[in-house]
C-alpha positions in Angstrom: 0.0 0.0 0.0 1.2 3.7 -1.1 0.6 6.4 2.0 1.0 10.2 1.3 4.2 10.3 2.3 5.7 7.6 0.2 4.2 9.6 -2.9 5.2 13.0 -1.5 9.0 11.2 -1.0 8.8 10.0 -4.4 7.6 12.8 -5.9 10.3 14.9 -5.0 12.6 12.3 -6.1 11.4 12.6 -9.6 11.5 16.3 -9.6 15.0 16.0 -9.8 15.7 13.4 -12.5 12.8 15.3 -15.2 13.4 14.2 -19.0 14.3 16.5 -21.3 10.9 16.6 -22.6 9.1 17.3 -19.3 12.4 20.1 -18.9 10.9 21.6 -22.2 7.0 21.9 -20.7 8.7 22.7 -17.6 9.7 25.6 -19.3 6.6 26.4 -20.8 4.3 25.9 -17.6 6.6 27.5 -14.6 6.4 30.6 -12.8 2.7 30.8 -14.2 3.7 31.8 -17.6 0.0 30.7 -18.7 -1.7 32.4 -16.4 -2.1 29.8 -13.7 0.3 28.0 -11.4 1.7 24.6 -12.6 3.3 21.7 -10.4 5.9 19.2 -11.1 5.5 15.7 -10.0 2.6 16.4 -7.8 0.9 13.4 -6.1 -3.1 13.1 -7.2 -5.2 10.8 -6.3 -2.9 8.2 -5.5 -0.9 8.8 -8.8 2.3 11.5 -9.2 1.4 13.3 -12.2 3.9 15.2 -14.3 2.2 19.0 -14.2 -0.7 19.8 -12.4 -2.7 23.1 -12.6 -4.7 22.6 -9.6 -6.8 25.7 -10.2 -8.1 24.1 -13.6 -7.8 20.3 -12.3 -5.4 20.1 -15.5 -2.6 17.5 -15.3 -0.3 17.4 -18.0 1.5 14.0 -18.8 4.6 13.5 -20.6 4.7 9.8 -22.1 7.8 8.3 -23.3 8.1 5.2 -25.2 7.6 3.1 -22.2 4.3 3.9 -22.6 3.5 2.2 -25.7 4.0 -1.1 -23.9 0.1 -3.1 -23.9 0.3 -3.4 -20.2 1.7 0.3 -19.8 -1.5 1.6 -21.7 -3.5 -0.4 -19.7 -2.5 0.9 -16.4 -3.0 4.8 -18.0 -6.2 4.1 -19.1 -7.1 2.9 -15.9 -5.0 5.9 -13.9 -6.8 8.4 -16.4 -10.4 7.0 -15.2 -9.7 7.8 -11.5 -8.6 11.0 -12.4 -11.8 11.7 -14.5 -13.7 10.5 -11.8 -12.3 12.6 -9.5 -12.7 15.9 -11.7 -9.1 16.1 -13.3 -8.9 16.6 -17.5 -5.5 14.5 -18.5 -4.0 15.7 -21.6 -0.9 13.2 -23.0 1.9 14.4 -24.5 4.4 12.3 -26.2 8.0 12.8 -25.8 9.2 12.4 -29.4 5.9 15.6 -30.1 7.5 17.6 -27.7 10.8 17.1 -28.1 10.3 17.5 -31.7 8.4 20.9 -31.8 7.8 22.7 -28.1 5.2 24.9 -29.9 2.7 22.5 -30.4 2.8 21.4 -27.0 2.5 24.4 -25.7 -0.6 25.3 -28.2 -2.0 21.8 -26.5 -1.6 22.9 -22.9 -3.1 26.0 -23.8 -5.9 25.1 -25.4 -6.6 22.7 -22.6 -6.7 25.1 -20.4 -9.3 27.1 -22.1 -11.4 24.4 -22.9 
């Protein structure tokens, strides 16, 4: 079983070993350069999500390759439902889209946050 503070010890972990692709929307998101405050590897629900916008109950997700695996998608299909149920909009970004062009990402996030 997970408790808070096994996440919350995790979590800040992981803040300090980011991709570069969650660097690049790290970039984008801090400092509440889209009008609202983003966190990094912020426990939800049970689950550390990449970015949060708790204001918006936006979580931004930064998938790398690992998550094409059958089993992989399985369990973020499942993680996305608890989030849904528990008000949170997940938007999925892949690592090769972001890495490739930061633009489009950041068009994503935004329009995510509008809608």
């Amino acid at each position: 079983m997970t408790t808070k503070g096994m996440l919350r010890d995790r979590a800040r972990g992981m803040r300090k070993e980011m991709s570069r692709a969650e660097s690049a929307i790290w970039q984008i998101v801090r400092g509440g350069k889209l009008g609202v405050k983003f966190r990094r590897q912020h426990p939800v629900e049970g689950y550390i999500a990449d970015f949060a916008c708790v204001e918006t109950k936006l979580i931004v997700e930064v998938d790398g390759v690992s998550h094409e695996d059958e089993a992989q998608l399985a369990y973020d299909a499942e993680r996305t439902r608890v989030l849904a149920e528990a008000g949170w909009r997940v938007l999925r970004l892949r690592d090769a889209e972001v890495l490739s062009d930061v633009r489009v990402a950041e068009r994503a996030i935004r329009e995510a946050l509008s809608g």
